[in-house]
N, C-alpha and C positions, 0 to 999 in steps of 0.2 A: 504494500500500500504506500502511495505517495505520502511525504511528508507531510505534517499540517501546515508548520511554519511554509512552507513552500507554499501551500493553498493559496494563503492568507497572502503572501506576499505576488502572486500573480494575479489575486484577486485584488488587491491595491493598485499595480499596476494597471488594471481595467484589460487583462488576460481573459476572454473571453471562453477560455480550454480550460484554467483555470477555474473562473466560475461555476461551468456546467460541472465541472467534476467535484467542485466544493456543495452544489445544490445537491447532485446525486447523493453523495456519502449522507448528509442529512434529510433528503427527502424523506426518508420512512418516517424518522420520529415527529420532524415538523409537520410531515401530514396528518398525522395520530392527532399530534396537539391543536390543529384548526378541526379534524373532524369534532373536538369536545364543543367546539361553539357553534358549527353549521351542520345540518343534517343533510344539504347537497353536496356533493363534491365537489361542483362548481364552485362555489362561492368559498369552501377550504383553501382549494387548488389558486384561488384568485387570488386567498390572505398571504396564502403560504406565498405566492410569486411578488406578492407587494411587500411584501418582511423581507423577504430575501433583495431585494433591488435597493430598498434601506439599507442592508448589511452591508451590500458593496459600495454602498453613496457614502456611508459613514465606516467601511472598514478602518480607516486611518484615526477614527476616535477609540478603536480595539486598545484595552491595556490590560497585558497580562500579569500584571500587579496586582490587577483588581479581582480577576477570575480567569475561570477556564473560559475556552473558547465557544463551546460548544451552548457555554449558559448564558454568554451574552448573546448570540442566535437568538437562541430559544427564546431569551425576553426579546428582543427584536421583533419576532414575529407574532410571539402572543399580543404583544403591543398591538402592532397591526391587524391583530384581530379585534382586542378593545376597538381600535378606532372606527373598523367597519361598525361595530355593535352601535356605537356612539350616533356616528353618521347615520348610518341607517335606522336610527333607533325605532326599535321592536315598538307594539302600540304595547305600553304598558298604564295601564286605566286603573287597576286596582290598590287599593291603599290599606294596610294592614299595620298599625304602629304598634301594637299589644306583642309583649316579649311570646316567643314560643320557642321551646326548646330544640334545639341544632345541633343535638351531640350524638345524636346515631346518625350514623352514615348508610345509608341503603346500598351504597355502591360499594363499601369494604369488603374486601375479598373476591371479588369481581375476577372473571376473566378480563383483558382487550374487551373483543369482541362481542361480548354479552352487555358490558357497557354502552357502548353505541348503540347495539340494539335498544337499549331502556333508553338512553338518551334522545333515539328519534322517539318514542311516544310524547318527549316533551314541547311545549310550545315553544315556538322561535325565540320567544323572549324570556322564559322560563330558563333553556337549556345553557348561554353561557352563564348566570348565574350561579345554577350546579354544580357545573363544572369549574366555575371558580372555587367554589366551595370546599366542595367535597376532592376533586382532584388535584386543583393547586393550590390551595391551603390559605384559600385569602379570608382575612375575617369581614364582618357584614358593614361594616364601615369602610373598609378599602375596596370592597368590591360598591360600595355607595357611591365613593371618590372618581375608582376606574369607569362607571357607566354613567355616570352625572346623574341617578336616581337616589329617593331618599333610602333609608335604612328602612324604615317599615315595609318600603316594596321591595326589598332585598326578602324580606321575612316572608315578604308572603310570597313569592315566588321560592324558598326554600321548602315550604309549606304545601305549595302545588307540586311541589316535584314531588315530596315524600306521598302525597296522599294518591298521586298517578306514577307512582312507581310502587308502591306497594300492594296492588292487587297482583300488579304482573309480576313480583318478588314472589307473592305464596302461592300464587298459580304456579309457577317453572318452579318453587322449592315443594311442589305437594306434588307435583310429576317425578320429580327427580328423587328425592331425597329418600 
């Protein structure tokens, strides 16, 4: 396998051989990571190609002082996936301020793939807040900050997810188990 620094440095240089081969080695997991906010692959495949064209605009702000490589990506793109959600903000109408408890996770111990599946039954605007949640560990306030909605509609969109992912939980755990 090529070297990373190498990557990095002919993706600086606007190495177009380079890029495509810096996109491929992370494709899989940045795809994984826009599938947790869009249920099309279109609009993934769009976040992922608009996170990634940031990476190369801003490779030269890369400092491996500060971290791995691979995590400044990864927020890069998740970024870009915030902004889509932002920009195209989901119709979110409902208003829920009343604390409610967020300390089971429906999604713990999940396969991938079974994942996704539960995550498309959720609603457009429902599903990255979920997935903030539950998969990258943002609490109801920064995930308020990242999507410019208040904290109560964080709660209730935590609230939608668990009460529409819980039927389909003891249905596939009363077949399976």
């Amino acid at each position: 396998m090529e070297d990373l620094q190498t990557l990095i440095k002919q993706c600086a240089a606007n190495n177009r051989r380079g890029q495509e081969r810096l996109y491929l080695l992370y494709y899989p997991a940045l795809f994984a990571l826009c599938k947790k906010f869009f249920a099309h692959d279109h609009d993934a495949l769009e976040v992922l190609n608009n996170g990634m064209l940031k990476v190369y605009k801003n490779i030269h702000g890369y400092d491996h002082k500060k971290g791995d490589f691979f995590n400044w990506v990864y927020t890069v793109v998740r970024n870009a996936a915030l902004d889509k959600l932002k920009t195209h903000r989901y119709a979110v109408t409902k208003e829920l301020n009343e604390a409610i408890p967020v300390k089971d996770n429906p999604l713990e111990g999940l396969e991938w793939a079974d994942i996704y599946t539960l995550l498309d039954v959720l609603a457009p605007a429902t599903r990255p807040v979920c997935s903030l949640f539950y998969l990258e560990g943002f609490s109801i306030h920064e995930i308020s900050a990242l999507l410019g909605i208040s904290a109560g509609t964080v709660k209730w969109h935590l609230s939608e997810a668990r009460s529409k992912l819980k039927p389909v939980l003891k249905k596939h755990y009363s077949q399976h188990g």
